[in-house]
C-alpha positions in Angstrom: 42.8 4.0 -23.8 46.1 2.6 -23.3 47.8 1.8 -20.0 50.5 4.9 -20.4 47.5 7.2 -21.2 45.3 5.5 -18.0 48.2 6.2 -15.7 49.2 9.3 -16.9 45.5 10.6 -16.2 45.3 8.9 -12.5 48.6 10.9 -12.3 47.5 13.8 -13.2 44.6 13.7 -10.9 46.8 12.9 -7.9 48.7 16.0 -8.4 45.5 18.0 -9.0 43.8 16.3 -5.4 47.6 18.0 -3.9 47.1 20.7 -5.4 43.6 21.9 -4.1 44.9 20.4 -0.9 47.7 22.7 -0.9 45.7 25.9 -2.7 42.3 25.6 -2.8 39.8 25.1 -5.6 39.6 28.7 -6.2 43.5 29.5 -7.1 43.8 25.9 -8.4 40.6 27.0 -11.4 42.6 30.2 -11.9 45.8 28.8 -12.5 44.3 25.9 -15.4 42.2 28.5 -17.1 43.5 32.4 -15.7 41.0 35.0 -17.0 43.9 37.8 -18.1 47.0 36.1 -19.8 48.5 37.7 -22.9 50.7 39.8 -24.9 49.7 43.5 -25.5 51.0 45.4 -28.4 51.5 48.8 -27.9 50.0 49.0 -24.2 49.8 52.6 -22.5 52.6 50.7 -19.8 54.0 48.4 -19.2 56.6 46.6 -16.4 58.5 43.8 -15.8 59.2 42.4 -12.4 61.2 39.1 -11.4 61.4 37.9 -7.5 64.3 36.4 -5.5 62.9 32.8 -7.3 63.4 33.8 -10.4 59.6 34.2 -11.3 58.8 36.5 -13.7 55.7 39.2 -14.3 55.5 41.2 -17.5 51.8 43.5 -17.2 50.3 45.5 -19.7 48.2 47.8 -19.6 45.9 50.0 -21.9 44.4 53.5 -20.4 41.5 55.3 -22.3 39.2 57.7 -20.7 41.3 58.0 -17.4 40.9 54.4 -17.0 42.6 50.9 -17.1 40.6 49.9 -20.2 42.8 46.5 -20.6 45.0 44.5 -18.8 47.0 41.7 -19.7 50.3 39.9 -17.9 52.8 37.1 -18.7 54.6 35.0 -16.4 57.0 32.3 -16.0 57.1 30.4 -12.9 55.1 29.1 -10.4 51.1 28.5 -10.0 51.1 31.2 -8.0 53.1 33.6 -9.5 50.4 32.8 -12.4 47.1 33.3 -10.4 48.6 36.6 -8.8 49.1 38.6 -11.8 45.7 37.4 -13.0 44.3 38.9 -9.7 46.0 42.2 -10.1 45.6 42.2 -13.5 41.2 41.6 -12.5 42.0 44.5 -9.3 43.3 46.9 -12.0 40.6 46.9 -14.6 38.2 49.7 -14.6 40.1 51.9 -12.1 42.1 55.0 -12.9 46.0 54.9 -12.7 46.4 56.2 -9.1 44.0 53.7 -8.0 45.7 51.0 -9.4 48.8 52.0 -8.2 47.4 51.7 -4.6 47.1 47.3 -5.2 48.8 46.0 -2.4 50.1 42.3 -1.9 47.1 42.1 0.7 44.2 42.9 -2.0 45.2 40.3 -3.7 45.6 37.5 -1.1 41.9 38.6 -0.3 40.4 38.2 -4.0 42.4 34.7 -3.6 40.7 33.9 -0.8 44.2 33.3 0.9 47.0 31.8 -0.2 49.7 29.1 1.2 52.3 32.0 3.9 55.0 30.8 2.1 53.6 31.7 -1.7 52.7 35.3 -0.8 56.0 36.7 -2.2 53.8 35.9 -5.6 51.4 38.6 -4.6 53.7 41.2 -3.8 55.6 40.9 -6.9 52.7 41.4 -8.9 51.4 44.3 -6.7 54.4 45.5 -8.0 54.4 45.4 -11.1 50.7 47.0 -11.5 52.8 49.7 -9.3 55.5 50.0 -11.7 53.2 49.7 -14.6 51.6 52.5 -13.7 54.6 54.7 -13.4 55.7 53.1 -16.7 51.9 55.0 -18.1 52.5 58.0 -16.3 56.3 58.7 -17.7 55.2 58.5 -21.0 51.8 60.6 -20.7 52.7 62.6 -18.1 
């Protein structure tokens, strides 16, 4: 291993120690690897939603049955702009439209286990977009 390479992983492991510091293990594991990011084609609904940062949510969602069969989201921005939408996205699956539409920014701090005050604006902008998501469904199929 060459000295760049060497430093750049003790680097990266400093910044990975600050991290759990700063979020915990739990959001720190769901921001490397989240469970629900992707691209759907042709979802049932869909929303975008961007926050005063400039963070961006896109969700997707697919309803069969009278239920959130599959959810997916994008985002640009921070970690926890990231591990928000993959809790909403994991909140949403398996309930009915209405029920997902009731995701508030507090359900998902909880699934987090918390999350730094000042990162909580992540949380309500993906409550809503699940919220406007779900309107997006219920336009279009009424």
């Amino acid at each position: 291993m060459s000295d760049v390479d060497r430093l750049a992983k003790e680097l990266q492991a400093m910044c990975d120690a600050d991290a759990v510091t700063y979020f915990g293990e739990a959001v720190v594991a769901r921001w490397k690897a989240p469970r629900h990011m992707g691209i759907m084609f042709d979802p049932s609904g869909t929303a975008t939603v961007s926050g005063a940062c400039d963070d961006t949510i896109t969700l997707f969602l697919r309803v069969a049955d009278g239920c959130i069969s599959e959810a997916l989201f994008s985002a640009d921005g921070c970690a926890s702009s990231v591990v928000c939408a993959d809790a909403a996205v994991e909140l949403a699956l398996g309930k009915s439209p209405d029920q997902a539409a009731g995701i508030e920014p507090g359900d998902i701090l909880t699934l987090l286990d918390g999350l730094p005050k000042d990162k909580h604006k992540s949380a309500r902008i993906a409550a809503k977009a699940v919220k406007m998501a779900v309107a997006d469904y219920q336009s279009r199929h009424g």
